[in-house]
C-alpha positions in Angstrom: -31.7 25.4 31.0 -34.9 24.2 29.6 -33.1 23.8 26.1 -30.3 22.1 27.1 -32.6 19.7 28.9 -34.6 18.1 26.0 -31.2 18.3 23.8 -30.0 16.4 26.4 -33.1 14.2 26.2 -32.8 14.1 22.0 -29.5 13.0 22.1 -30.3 10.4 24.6 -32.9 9.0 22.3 -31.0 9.0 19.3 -27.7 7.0 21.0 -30.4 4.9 22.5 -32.2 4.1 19.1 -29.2 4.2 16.3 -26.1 3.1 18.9 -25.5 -0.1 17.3 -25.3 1.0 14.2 -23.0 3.8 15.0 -20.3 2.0 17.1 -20.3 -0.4 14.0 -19.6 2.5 11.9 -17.2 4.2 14.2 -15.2 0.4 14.0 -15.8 0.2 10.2 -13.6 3.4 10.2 -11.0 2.0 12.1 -10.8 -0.9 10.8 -11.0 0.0 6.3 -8.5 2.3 7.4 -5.8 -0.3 9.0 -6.5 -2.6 5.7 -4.8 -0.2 3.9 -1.2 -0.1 6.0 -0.5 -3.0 4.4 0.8 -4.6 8.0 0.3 -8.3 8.1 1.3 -11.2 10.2 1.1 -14.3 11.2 -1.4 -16.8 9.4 -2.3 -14.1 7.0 0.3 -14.7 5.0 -0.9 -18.7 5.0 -4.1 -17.4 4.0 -2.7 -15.7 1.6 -0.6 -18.4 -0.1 -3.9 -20.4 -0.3 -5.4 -17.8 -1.8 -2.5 -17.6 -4.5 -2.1 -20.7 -5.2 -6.1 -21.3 -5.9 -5.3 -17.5 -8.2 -3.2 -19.7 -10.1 -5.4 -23.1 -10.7 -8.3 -22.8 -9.3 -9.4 -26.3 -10.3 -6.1 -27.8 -9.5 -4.2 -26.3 -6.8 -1.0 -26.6 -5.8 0.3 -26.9 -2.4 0.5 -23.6 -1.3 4.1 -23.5 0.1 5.8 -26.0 -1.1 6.8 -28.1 -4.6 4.9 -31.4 -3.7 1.3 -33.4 -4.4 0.1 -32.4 -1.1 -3.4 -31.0 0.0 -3.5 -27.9 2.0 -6.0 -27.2 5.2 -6.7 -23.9 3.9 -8.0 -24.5 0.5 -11.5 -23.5 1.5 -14.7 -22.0 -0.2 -13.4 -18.9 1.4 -9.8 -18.9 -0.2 -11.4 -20.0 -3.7 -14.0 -16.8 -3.4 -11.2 -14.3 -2.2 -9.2 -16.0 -5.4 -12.2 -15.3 -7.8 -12.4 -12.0 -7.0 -8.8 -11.6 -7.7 -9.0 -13.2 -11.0 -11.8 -11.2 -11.7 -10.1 -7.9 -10.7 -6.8 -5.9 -10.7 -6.1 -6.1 -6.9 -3.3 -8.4 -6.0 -3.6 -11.4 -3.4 -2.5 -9.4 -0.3 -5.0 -6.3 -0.7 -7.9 -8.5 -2.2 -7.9 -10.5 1.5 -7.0 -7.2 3.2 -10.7 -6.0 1.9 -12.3 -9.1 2.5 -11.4 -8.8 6.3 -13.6 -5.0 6.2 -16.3 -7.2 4.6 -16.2 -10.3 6.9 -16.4 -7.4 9.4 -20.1 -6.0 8.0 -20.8 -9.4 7.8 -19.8 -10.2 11.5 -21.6 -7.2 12.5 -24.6 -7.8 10.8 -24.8 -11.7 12.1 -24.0 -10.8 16.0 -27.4 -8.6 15.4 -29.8 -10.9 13.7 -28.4 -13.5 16.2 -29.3 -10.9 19.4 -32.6 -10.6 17.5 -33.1 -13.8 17.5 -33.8 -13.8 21.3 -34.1 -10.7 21.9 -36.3 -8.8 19.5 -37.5 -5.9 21.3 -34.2 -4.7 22.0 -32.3 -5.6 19.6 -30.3 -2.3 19.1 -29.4 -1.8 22.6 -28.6 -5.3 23.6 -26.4 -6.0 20.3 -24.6 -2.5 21.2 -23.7 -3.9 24.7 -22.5 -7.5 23.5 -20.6 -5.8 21.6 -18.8 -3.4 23.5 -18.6 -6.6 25.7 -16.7 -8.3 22.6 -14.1 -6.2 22.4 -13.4 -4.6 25.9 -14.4 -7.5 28.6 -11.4 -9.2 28.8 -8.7 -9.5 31.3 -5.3 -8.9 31.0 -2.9 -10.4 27.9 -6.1 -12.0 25.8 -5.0 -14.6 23.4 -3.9 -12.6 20.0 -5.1 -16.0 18.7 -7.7 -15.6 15.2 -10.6 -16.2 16.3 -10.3 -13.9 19.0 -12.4 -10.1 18.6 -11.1 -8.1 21.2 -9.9 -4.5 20.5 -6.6 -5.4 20.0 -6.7 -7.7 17.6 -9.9 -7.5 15.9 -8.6 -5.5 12.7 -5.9 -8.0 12.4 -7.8 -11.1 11.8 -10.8 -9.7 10.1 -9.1 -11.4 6.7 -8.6 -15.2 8.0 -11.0 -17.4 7.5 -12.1 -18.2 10.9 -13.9 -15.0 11.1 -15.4 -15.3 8.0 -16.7 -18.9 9.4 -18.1 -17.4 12.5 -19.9 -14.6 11.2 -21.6 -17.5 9.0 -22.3 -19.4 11.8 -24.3 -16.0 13.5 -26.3 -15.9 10.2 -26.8 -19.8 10.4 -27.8 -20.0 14.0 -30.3 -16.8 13.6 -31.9 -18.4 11.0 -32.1 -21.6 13.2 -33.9 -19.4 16.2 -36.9 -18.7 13.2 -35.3 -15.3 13.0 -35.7 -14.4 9.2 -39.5 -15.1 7.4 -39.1 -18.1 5.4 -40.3 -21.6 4.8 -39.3 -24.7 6.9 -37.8 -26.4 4.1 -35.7 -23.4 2.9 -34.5 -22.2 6.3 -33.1 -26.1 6.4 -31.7 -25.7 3.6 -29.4 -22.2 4.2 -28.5 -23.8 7.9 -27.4 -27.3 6.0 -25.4 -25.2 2.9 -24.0 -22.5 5.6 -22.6 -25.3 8.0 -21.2 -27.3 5.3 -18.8 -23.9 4.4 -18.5 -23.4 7.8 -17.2 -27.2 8.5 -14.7 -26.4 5.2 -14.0 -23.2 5.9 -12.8 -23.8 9.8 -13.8 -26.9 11.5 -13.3 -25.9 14.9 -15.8 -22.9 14.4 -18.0 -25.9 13.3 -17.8 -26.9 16.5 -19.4 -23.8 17.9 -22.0 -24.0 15.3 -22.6 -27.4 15.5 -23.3 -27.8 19.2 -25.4 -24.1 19.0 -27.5 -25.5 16.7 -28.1 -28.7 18.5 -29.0 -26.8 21.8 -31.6 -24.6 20.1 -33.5 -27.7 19.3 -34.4 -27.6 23.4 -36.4 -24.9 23.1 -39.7 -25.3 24.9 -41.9 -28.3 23.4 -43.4 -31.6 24.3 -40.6 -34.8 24.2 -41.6 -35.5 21.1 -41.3 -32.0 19.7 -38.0 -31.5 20.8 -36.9 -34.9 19.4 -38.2 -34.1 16.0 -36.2 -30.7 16.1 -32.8 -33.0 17.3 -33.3 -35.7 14.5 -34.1 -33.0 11.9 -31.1 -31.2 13.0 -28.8 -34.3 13.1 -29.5 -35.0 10.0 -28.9 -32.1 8.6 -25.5 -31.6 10.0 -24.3 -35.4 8.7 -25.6 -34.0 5.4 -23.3 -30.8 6.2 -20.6 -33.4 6.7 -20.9 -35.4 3.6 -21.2 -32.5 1.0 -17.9 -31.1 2.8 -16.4 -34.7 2.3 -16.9 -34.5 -1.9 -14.8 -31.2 -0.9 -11.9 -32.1 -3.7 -9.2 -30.3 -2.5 -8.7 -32.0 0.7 -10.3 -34.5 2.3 -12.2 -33.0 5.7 -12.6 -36.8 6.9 -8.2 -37.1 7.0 -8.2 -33.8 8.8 -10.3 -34.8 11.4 -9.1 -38.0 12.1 -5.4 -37.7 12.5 -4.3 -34.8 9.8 -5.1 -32.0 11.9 -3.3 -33.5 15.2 -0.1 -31.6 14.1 -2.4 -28.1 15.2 -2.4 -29.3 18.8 0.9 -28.1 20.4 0.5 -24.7 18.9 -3.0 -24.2 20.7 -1.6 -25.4 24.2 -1.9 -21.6 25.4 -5.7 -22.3 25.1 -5.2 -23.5 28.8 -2.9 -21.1 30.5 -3.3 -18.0 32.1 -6.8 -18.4 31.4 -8.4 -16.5 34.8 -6.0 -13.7 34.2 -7.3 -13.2 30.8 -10.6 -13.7 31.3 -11.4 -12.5 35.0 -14.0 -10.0 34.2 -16.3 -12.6 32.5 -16.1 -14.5 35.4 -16.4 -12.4 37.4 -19.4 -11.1 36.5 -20.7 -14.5 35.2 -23.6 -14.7 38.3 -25.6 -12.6 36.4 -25.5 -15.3 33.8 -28.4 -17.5 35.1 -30.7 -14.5 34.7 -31.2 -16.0 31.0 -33.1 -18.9 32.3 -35.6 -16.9 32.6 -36.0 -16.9 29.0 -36.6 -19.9 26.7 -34.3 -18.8 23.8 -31.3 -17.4 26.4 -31.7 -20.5 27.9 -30.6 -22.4 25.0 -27.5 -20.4 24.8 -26.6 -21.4 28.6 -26.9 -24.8 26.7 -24.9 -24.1 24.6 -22.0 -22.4 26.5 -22.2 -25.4 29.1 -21.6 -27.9 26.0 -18.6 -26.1 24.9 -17.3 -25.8 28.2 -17.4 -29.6 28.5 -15.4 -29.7 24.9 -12.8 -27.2 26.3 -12.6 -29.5 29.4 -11.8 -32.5 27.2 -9.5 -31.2 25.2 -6.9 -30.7 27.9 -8.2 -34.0 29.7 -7.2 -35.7 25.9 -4.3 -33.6 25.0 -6.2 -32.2 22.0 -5.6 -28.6 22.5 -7.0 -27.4 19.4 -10.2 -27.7 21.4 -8.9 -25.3 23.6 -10.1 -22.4 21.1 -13.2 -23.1 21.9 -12.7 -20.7 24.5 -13.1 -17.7 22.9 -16.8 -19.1 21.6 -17.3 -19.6 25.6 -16.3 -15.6 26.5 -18.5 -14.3 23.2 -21.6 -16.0 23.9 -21.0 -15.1 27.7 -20.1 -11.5 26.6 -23.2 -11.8 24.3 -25.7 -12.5 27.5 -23.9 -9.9 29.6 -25.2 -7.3 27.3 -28.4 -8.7 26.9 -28.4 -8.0 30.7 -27.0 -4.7 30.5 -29.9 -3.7 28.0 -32.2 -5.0 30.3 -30.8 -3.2 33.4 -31.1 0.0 31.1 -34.7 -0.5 30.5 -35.4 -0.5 33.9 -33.8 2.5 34.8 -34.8 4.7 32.0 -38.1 3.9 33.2 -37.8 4.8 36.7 -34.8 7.6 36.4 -34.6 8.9 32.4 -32.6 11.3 33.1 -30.2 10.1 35.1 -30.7 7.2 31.4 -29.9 9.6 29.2 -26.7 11.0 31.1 -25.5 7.8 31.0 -25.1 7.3 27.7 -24.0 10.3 26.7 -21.1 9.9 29.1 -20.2 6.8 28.0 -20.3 7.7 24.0 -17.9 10.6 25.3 -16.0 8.0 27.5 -15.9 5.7 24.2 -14.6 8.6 21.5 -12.0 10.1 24.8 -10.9 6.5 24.7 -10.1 6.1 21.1 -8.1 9.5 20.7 -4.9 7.6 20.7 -6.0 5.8 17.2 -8.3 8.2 16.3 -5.1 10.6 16.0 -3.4 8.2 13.6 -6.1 6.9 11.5 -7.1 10.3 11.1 -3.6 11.3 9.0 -4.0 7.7 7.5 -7.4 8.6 6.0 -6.4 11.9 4.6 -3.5 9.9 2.6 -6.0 7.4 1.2 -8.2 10.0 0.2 -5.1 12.0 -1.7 -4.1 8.6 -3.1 -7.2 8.2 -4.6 -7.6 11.2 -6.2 -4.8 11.4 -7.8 -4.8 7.7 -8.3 -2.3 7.2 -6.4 -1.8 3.2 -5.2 -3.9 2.9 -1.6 -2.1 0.4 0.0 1.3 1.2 1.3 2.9 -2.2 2.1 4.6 -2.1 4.8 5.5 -5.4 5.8 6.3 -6.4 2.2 6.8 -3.8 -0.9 10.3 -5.2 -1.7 9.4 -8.5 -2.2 6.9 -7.5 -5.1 9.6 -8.0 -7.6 9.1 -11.9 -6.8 6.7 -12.4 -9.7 9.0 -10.9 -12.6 11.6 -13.7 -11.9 9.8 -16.4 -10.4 7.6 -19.1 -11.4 4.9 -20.5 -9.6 6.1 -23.6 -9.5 9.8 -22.4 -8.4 11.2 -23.4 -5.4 13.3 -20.5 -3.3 15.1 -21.5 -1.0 15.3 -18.3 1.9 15.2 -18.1 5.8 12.1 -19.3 7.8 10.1 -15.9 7.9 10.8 -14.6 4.7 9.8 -18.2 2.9 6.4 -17.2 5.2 5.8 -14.6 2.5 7.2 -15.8 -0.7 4.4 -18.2 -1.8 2.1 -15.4 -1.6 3.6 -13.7 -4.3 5.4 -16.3 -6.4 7.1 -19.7 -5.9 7.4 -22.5 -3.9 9.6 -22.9 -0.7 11.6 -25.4 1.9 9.2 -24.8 5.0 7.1 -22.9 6.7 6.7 -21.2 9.6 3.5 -23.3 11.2 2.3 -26.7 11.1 1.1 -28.2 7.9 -1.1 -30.8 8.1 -0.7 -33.5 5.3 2.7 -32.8 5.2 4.5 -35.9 7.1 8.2 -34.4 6.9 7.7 -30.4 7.8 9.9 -30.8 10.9 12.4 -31.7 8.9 12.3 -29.6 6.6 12.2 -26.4 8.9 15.3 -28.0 10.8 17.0 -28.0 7.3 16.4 -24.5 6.5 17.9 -23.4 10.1 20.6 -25.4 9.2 21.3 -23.9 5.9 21.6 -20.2 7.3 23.2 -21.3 10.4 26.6 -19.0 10.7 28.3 -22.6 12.0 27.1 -24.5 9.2 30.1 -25.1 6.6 29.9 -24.9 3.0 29.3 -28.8 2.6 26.3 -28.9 5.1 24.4 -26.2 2.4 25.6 -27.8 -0.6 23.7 -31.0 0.2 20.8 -29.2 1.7 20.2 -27.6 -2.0 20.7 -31.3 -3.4 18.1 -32.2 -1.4 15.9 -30.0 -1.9 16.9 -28.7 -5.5 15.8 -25.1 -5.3 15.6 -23.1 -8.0 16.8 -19.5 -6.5 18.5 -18.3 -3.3 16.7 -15.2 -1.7 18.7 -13.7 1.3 17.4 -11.1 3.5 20.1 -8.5 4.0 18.8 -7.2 6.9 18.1 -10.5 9.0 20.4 -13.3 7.9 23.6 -11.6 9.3 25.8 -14.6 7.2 24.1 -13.8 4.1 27.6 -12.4 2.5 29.1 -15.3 3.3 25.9 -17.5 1.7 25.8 -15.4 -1.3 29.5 -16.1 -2.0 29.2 -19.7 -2.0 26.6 -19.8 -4.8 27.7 -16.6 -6.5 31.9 -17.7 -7.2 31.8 -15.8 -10.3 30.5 -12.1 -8.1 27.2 -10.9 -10.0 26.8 -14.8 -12.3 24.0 -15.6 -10.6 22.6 -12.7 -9.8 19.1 -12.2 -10.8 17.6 -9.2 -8.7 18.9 -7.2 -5.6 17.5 -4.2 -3.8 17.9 -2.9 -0.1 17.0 -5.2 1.6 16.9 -8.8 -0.6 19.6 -10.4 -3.2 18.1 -12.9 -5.6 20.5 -15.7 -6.9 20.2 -18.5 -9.1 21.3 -22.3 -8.5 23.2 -23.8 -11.2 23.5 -20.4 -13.1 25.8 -21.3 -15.9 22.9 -23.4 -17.6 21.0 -19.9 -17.7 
C-alpha cells in the first residue's frame, strides 16, 4: 500500500512538473500525423496558390489564380518563406505548407508559454497546461471552423494558414513586450517593431490583437508619466510597423485597409451569430475573470480583452464583420486567464489536500488519453504507414484530396488559363495554371462576381452551346478540365470542344479529362 502511495505521489509530481510539455507532445503526434493525409480544404488551397505562384517568381509574382496584373492579399512574408523552402527543397507546394502548419504548431506552443510566463512565472508549466486545455476543449457547441480558431476540432486543419503563423508571432511579440526574455531596451524594440510589421503583412486582423495587446501592456503599474512614455514609445513603434509593411511590394497594405479588404466582410457575418451557444462555457465561467486584477500584468490582459471586445462590438454596429474574428482572440485570452486560475486553484489545494492533488491529475491525464482513443486508434495505423513509407522510401504523403490532379504540371503552364468548375479551379493554381474564379473573395479583383457567375453559367446543364462559346471568348482559356465525377454535363461539354472525339484531348484519368481550345493550331 505504502508503494503504491509514493508512486502515486511520483507520478503526481512528474504530471505536475513536465505536463505542458507532454500534452504538447501528445498534440505534436496528432497533429504531424494528420499533415501527412494529404486532406485539405478551404483557404488552404488559397494559401497554397500564393505560395506557388511566389515558387514561380519570387520577385514578381503573379496573381495567384487568375491571368491578370493584379495583387493578391496573400502574398505575405509567410507565403514567400514557405516558397523558399520549396525552391530550396524537393517537397512540392502542398506538403511544404502541410509541414509548416506542424512547425507554426511548436511555434504556437512555444509562444502561448513564454506569453503565460510572462505573467505568470512561477507557474508557468501548470498554468500554460490549463490555458491550453482551455484552448482547445472550452467551447460551446458548433465553434466557428473559422482559421484562426484552435479548438480540437479544427486545430490540425489550420495549423498551415497564415493566421496561425501570425498569432503564434504575436505570443512571441507580446512576451517580449511583458520583459519576458533578457535583453536590452533597444533590441526588445526592435524584435516587437520587426515581428508586428510580419504580423500586419502576414494577417492584419491578428494585428489587431497584437496591436491593441501591446498598447494595453503599456498600463502596467507606473507614475502618469511612466506609462505615457511606455504609450508614445509603443505608438511609435507600431506606425514604424505600418510604414515598413507599406514598402511591402507585392501589395499595398494601405489599399487593403482602406477599401480592398471590404469584399472579406460578408463571409465573416457568422462572427455574430450563435455566438452564446458557441461560447457559453467561457461565459459562463467568466466571474472568475476579475480575479486577475489582482495582478498588475493579468490586469493588462483584462485590458486588453475589454479593447477587443469594444472592436468586436463595432464591427457589427459598422457592418464590418471581418472584425467579428476578433472573437476568437476574446475566448483565447479569456481561456488563457481561466487556466491561470485553474493553476492557481491547484496550488491551493495541493497545499492543503496533496493527495487528494495528485489523484486529480492522474485522473484527468487518464480522462485526457480515454478521451482520445477514437483518434488515437486511427493515427496509430496512420503512423505505422509513415514509418514503412519511409523506410522503404516510399512517398509519405498520400493525397487524398488531390493525387489525380498532379498530372497538371506536365501539360500546363503557369501562365495558362483552365477553364473548370468552381471547386476544382480552387485547386488548380496550386499546381499549375491560371483559372476563371475562385471560390472566395479576392480583394483587388473589381470583377470576381462576375466572373464566378460565368463559370456557373458555363457548366450549367441549361446553358446551350452558344452561352459557353462566348464565355471561352471571353475569357480565352487555354484548356478545358472537367471533373467526371462532379460536373454531371461534362459529356455533353467535352463534345462541344472535342468534335473530332480524342483532337483535343490532352490527358484523361478516372476522374478528370483535359482538353485543349483551339486544338487544330497544336
Amino acid at each position: 500500500m505504502m508503494q503504491l502511495r509514493l508512486l502515486a505521489s511520483w507520478l503526481g509530481t512528474m504530471l505536475s512538473r513536465h505536463r505542458y510539455f507532454v500534452l504538447c507532445l501528445f498534440l505534436l503526434y496528432k497533429v504531424a500525423i494528420y499533415a501527412t493525409n494529404g486532406i485539405w480544404y478551404g483557404d488552404f488551397w488559397e494559401h497554397s496558390a500564393a505560395v506557388a505562384a511566389l515558387v514561380v517568381n519570387p520577385l514578381h509574382p503573379s496573381h495567384p489564380f487568375f491571368g491578370l496584373s493584379a495583387p493578391h492579399a496573400f502574398l505575405t512574408p509567410y507565403h514567400l518563406l514557405v516558397a523558399q523552402f520549396v525552391r530550396a527543397t524537393s517537397l512540392d507546394v502542398a506538403n511544404s505548407l502541410a509541414l509548416f502548419g506542424v512547425i507554426n504548431y511548436c511555434l504556437l506552443v512555444l509562444g502561448l508559454f513564454w506569453y503565460v510566463r510572462g505573467f505568470d512565472r512561477d507557474q508557468a508549466g501548470r498554468s500554460s497546461f490549463y490555458a491550453l486545455l482551455c484552448i482547445l476543449f472550452l467551447w460551446g457547441s458548433e465553434p466557428w471552423g473559422y482559421s484562426g480558431f484552435l479548438h480540437f476540432g479544427l486545430i490540425a486543419d489550420v495549423l498551415p494558414y497564415a493566421s496561425t503563423f501570425a498569432m503564434a508571432m504575436s505570443f512571441i511579440a507580446l512576451a517580449i513586450n511583458f520583459g519576458e526574455m533578457r535583453m536590452s531596451r533597444s533590441v526588445q524594440a526592435l524584435i516587437v517593431t520587426v515581428l508586428s510589421t510580419v504580423v500586419l503583412l502576414t494577417h492584419p486582423l491578428t494585428f489587431v490583437f497584437l496591436a491593441t495587446g501591446l498598447i494595453c501592456q503599456c498600463l502596467q503599474p507606473g507614475d502618469m508619466m511612466t506609462v505615457a512614455r511606455r504609450t508614445t514609445r509603443m505608438v511609435l513603434a507600431l506606425a514604424v510597423s505600418g510604414a515598413l509593411a507599406a514598402l511591402w511590394p507585392y501589395f499595398s497594405i494601405i489599399a487593403l485597409l482602406t477599401g480592398a479588404g471590404d469584399v472579406y466582410h460578408p463571409s465573416n457575418q457568422p462572427m455574430y451569430v450563435n455566438v452564446l451557444q458557441r461560447i457559453w462555457p467561457v461565459l459562463v465561467l467568466s466571474p472568475l475573470l476579475p480575479g486577475a486584477l489582482r495582478d498588475a500584468r493579468q490586469r493588462t490582459i483584462l485590458y486588453h480583452l475589454a479593447a477587443l471586445c469594444l472592436i468586436y462590438g463595432l464591427g457589427y454596429v459598422s457592418g464590418k464583420y471581418s472584425y467579428g474574428r476578433d472573437i476568437t482572440f476574446i475566448v483565447i485570452l479569456a481561456q488563457i486567464l481561466l487556466g491561470a486560475w485553474f493553476a492557481r486553484s491547484e496550488r491551493r489545494l495541493d497545499d492543503l489536500y496533496p493527495t487528494i492533488t495528485n489523484a486529480l491529475r492522474i485522473a484527468l491525464a487518464i480522462g485526457l488519453i480515454a478521451s482520445s482513443v477514437s483518434w488515437l486508434v486511427p493515427t496509430f495505423t496512420r503512423s505505422l504507414t509513415v514509418i514503412n513509407s519511409l523506410r522503404i522510401g516510399r512517398q509519405v504523403s498520400n493525397q487524398q484530396m488531390y493525387s489525380q490532379l498532379t498530372f497538371l504540371p506536365s501539360f500546363v503552364k503557369p501562365g495558362d488559363v483552365v477553364l473548370s468548375d468552381i471547386e476544382t479551379s480552387w485547386l488548380v493554381p496550386t499546381f499549375s495554371g491560371k483559372v476563371i474564379a475562385g471560390l472566395h473573395a479576392q480583394a483587388f479583383v473589381a470583377d470576381h462576381e462576375t466572373r464566378i457567375s460565368d463559370l456557373k453559367r458555363f457548366f450549367d446543364p441549361n446553358s446551350d452551346e452558344r452561352i459557353r462559346q462566348s464565355i471561352v471568348e471571353s475569357y480565352k482559356p487555354t484548356f478545358l478540365l472537367l471533373d467526371k465525377q462532379e460536373t454531371s454535363n461534362w459529356q455533353t461539354i467535352a463534345a462541344q470542344f472535342d468534335r473530332d472525339t480524342g483532337k483535343c484531348l490532352v490527358f484523361e484519368n478516372t476522374r478528370y479529362r483535359l482538353l485543349r481550345f483551339d486544338c487544330e493550331k497544336h
